[in-house]
C-alpha positions as CSV (number, residue, x, y, z in Angstrom):
1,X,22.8,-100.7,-68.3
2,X,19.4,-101.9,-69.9
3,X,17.7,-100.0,-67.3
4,X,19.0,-96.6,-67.6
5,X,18.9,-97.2,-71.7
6,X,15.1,-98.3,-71.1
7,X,14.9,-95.3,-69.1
8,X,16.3,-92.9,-71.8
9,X,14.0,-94.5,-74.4
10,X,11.2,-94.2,-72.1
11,X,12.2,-90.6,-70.5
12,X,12.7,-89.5,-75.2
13,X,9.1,-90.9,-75.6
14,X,7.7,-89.3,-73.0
15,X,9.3,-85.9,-73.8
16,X,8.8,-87.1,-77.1
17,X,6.4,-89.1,-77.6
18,X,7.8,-85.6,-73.4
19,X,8.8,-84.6,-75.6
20,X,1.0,-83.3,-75.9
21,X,-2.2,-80.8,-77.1
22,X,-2.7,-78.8,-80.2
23,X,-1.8,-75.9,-81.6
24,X,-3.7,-74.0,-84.2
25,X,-3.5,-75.0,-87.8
26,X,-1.3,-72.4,-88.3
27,X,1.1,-73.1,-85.8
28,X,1.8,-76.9,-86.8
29,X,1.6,-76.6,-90.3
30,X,4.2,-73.9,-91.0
31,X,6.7,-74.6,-93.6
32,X,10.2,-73.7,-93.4
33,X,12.2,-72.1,-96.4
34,X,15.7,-72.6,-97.1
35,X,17.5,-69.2,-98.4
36,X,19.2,-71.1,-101.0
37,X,17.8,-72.5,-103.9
38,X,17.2,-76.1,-104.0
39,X,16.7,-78.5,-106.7
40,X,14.0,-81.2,-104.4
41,X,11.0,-81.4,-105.3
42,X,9.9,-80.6,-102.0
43,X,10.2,-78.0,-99.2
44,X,11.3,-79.1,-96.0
45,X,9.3,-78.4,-93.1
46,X,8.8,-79.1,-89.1
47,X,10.4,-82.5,-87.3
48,X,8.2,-85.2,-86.0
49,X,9.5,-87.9,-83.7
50,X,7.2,-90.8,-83.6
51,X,7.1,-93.1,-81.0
52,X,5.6,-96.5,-81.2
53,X,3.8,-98.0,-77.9
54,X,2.1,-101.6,-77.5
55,X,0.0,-102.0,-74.7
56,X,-0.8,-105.2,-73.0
57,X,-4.6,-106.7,-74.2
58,X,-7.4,-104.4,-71.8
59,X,-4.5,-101.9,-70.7
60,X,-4.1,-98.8,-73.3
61,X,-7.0,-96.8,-70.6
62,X,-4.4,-97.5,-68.0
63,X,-1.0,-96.3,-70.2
64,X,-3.5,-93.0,-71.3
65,X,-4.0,-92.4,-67.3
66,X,-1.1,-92.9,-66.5
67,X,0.8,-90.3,-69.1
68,X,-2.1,-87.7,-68.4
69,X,-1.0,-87.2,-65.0
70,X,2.7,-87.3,-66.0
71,X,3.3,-86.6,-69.7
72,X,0.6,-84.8,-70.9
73,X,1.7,-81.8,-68.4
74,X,5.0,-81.8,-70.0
75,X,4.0,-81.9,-73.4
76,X,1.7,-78.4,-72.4
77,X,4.5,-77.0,-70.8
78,X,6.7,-77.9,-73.5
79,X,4.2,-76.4,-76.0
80,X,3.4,-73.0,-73.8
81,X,7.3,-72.6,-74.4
82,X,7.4,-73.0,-78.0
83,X,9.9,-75.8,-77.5
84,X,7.4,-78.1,-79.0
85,X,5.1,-77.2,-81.9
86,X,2.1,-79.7,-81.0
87,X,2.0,-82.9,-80.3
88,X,-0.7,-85.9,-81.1
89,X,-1.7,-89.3,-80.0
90,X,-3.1,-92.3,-82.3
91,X,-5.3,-95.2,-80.9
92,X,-5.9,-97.7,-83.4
93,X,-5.8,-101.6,-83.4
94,X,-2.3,-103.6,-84.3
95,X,-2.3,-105.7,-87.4
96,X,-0.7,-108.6,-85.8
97,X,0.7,-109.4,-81.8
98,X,4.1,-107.5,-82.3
99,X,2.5,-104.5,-84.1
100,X,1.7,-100.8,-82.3
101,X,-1.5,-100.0,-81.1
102,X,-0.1,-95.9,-79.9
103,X,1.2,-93.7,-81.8
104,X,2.9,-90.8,-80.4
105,X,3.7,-87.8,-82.5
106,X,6.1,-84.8,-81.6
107,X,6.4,-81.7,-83.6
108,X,9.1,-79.9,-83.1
109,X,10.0,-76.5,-85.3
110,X,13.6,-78.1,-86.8
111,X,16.4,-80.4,-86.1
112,X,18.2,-77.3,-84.4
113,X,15.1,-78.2,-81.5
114,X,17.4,-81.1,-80.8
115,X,20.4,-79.6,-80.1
116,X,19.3,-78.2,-76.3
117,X,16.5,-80.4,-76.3
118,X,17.7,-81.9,-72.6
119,X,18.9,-78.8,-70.7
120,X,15.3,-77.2,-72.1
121,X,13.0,-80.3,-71.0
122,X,14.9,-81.6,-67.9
123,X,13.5,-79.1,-65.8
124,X,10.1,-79.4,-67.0
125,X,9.9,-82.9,-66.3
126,X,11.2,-82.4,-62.9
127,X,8.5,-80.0,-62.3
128,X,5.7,-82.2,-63.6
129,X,6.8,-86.0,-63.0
130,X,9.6,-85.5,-60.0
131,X,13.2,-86.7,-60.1
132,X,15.0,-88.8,-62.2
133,X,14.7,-91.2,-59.9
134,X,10.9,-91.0,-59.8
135,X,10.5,-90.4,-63.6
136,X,13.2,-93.5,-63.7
137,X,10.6,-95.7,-61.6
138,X,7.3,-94.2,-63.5
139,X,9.1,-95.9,-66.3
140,X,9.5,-98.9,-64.6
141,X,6.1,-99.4,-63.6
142,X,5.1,-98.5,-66.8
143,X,7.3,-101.9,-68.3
144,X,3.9,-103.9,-67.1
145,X,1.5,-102.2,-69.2
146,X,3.6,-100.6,-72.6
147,X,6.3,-101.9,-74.4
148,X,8.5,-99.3,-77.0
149,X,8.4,-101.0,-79.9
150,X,10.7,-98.3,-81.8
151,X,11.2,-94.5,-82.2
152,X,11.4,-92.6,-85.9
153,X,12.7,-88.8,-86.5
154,X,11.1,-87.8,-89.5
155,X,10.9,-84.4,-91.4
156,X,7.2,-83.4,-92.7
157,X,8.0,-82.4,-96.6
158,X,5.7,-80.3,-98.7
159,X,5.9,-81.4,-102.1
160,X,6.4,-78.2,-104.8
C-alpha cells in the first residue's frame, strides 16, 4: 500500500511537478474573470501545484537527469496540448536538513484541469516514460536520490 501511494505521489509530481518549459508571458499570466460580481479583493487566476523535492547531498544533477529524460517530455507534451499552462523548476539551497532544495511548479488553466487530469496525462506518460509498471519502478529508483517532502494546490490571485 505505501508503494502504490508512493507511486501516486511520485507519478502527481511528475505530471505535476508530470504534471515542464514555458510559455509566453501571455500565456501563463492570464487572469480569469468570474461573471458574477465578487466582493474579494482579488481576482482569481490559473492553478499551481507545487511540489516539494529534497535531494540527497551531491545528487540534485542526477534527480535533473533523470526527469529530463522522463518528465520533462511529458511536461512538453502536456503543454503542446494546452492541458498544462507552463511549468517551472526552482534550485536553491534548504534552510535546514528536512527543508526542499526543488521546487516544482505546475500551471494549470483552473481547478476544472483537475477533473480529467488522469484519463488526459495517462497516455502521455505511457508514451514518454513506459508502463505503469516502468513509471512505477522509475519511481522506485528514484527513492535513492529524492524524497517528496509535500505537495500544495494553490490558486495565483491578482489583487484589485
Amino acid at each position: 500500500m505505501k508503494i502504490q501511494t508512493l507511486v501516486i505521489v511520485a507519478l502527481t509530481c511528475g505530471l505535476s511537478g508530470l504534471c515542464f518549459a514555458q510559455g509566453s508571458p501571455a500565456t501563463s499570466t492570464t487572469t480569469i474573470k468570474a461573471t458574477g460580481s465578487s466582493s474579494a479583493p482579488y481576482n482569481e487566476g490559473a492553478v499551481w501545484t507545487l511540489s516539494m523535492i529534497k535531494t540527497k547531498a551531491g545528487l540534485a544533477d542526477e534527480y535533473f537527469k533523470q526527469i529530463t529524460s522522463t518528465v520533462k517530455p511529458v511536461y512538453e507534451e502536456a503543454k503542446k496540448q494546452r492541458i498544462i499552462l507552463d511549468y517551472k523548476i526552482l534550485n536553491g539551497e534548504a534552510s535546514d536538513s528536512h527543508d526542499f532544495n526543488i521546487l516544482i511548479l505546475v500551471e494549470f488553466p483552473n481547478m476544472a484541469a483537475f477533473d480529467t487530469l488522469r484519463e488526459k496525462m495517462d497516455p502521455i506518460a505511457e508514451k514518454a516514460m513506459g508502463s505503469a509498471e516502468q513509471r512505477k519502478d522509475m519511481a522506485v529508483k528514484r527513492l535513492d536520490i529524492r524524497e517528496i517532502l509535500g505537495t500544495k494546490t494553490m490558486r495565483e490571485i491578482t489583487l484589485k
